[in-house]
Steps between C-alpha positions, in 0.01 A plus 500: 500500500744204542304480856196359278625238341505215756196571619348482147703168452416378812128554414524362137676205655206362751255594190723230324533270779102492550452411114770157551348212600667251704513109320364245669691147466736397247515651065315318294570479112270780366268296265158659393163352756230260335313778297072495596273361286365638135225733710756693740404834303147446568256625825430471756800348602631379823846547551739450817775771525834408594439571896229244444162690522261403285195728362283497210501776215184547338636688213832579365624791726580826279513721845829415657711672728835365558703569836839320422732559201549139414157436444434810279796455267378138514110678334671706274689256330221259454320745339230596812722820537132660371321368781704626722350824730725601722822395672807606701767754508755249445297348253737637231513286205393486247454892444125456507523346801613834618235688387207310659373674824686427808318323789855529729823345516605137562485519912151435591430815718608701190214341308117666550248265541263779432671581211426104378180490608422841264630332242268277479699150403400198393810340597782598729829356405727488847820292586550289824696524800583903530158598369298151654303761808441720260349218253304370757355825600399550122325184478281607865368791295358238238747588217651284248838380630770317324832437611857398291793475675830308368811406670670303209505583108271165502221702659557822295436238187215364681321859627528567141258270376311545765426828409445381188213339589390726754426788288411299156813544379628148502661431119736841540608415846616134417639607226733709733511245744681234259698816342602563865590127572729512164718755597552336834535188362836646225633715811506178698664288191736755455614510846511147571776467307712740735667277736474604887864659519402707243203613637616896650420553883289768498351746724144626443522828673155675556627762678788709660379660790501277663601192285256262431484186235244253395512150630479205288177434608358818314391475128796763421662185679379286224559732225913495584560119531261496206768718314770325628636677776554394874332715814786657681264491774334087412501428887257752604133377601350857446360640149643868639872422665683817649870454464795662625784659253752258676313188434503625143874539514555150656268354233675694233225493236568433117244726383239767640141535356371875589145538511473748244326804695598874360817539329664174497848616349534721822402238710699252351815753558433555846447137598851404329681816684418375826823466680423175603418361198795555295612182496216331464497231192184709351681797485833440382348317196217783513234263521229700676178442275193677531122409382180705536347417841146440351662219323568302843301601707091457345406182425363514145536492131860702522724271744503312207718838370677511781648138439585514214678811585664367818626202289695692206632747785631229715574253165600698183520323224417198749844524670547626831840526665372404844766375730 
């Protein structure tokens, strides 16, 4: 049995990596987009997804299938969680998410086009870059094809209304929009505060075997100098950065965030009995954290959880002993 387990990590791992986007260009402040005109609810309407296709919906869509988690939490919190048809396996959350029928999992040749096409939609919800062939190929067979992709916590504010107004849902999913850009906004003033020295060093560790953390250009990136922490790692180029254990001894983190994935108590006891580790700053002052992965790793409604998370973890009581 203790064969399985990196092999199952390993797997859940590049499911992860495929869902983070890599940013594009320097942060901007997160501050909510011009919102449409009065008549963004009403149809047809012509809208331009965040790719930049644009098509023309005669009607408001109450067929959709869904092939990324993002974008279905994204539905279901606006309130089009009804017309909603089918999605993923890994679309997860909310619970009635789960229980729609599956069309496959995130990796396009998991996903049956035949299976789609039976379904009958009248839109097709995708997301770019990973899924982009298989988005294309949708839109040859003359479906309805829409795709929402986000690199920052910007975009994730901006797909939101975008869906909004995509699926005639517009009032609910500003309304979460500007909720959204609140909590970023007290996160960020509460942070600001902390000054850089007090900031913890911290290691976003995605996995063990082998070791892998997220770059600063990642939103999960975002998320921790959002939260006031520092990337152990803020020199790498890549989203997904394998690292050695002795780099991580040289670098001598302040903190480690696990990406909560099965029992995170036992994890977080193995990672801090590591031989090598022992005198790591993190573990002496038993600082490894740990957040649900679906919190940093889909960008929609609940990174905005995950931040606020990160920030009391790394800044209880807004004080962080950093070094």
């Amino acid at each position: 049995m203790a064969m399985k387990e990196p092999t199952v990590n390993a797997l859940r791992i590049l499911a992860l990596l495929l869902l983070i986007a890599p940013g594009c260009g320097p942060r901007t402040p997160i501050a909510p987009p011009v919102p449409a005109d009065g008549a963004e609810s009403s149809f047809p309407q012509t809208v331009t997804d965040s790719l930049g296709f644009t098509a023309t919906l005669p009607t408001r869509p109450v067929r959709i299938i869904s092939t990324a988690p993002a974008n279905t939490e994204i539905l279901f919190a606006i309130g089009a969680g009804d017309q909603v048809i089918a999605d993923t396996t890994f679309c997860t959350y909310p619970p009635e998410a789960d229980k729609r029928p599956k069309i496959g999992g995130f990796a396009p040749k998991t996903i049956s086009t035949e299976t789609i096409l039976g379904l009958a939609p009248d839109l097709v919800l995708t997301t770019g870059g990973f899924q982009q062939e298989m988005t294309d190929g949708l839109r040859n067979l003359k479906l309805p094809v829409l795709s929402y992709d986000a690199k920052t916590l910007d975009e994730v504010v901006r797909n939101v209304r975008q869906l909004g107004v995509v699926t005639g849902r517009a009032p609910e999913a500003n309304a979460l929009a500007d909720r959204l850009v609140a909590r970023a906004e007290a996160v960020r003033k509460r942070t600001a505060a902390v000054p850089v020295e007090q900031r913890p060093r911290v290691l976003l560790l995605l996995g063990v075997e082998p070791l892998a953390t997220a770059g600063p250009k990642s939103f999960t990136g975002e998320i921790l100098e959002l939260a006031g922490g520092r990337n152990l790692f803020a020199d790498a180029d890549q989203v997904y950065v394998p690292i050695s254990e002795e780099e991580i001894v040289r670098r001598n983190p302040d903190a480690v965030v696990l990406w909560q994935m099965g029992e995170p108590i036992e994890r977080v006891n193995r990672i801090a009995q590591r031989p090598a580790w022992k005198d790591l700053t993190a573990v002496r002052q038993n600082r490894i954290l740990h957040i649900d992965d679906d919190l940093l790793s889909r960008p929609g409604p609940r990174l905005f959880d995950g931040l606020e998370q990160l920030a009391e973890q790394l800044h209880p009581q807004g004080h962080s002993p950093g070094r």
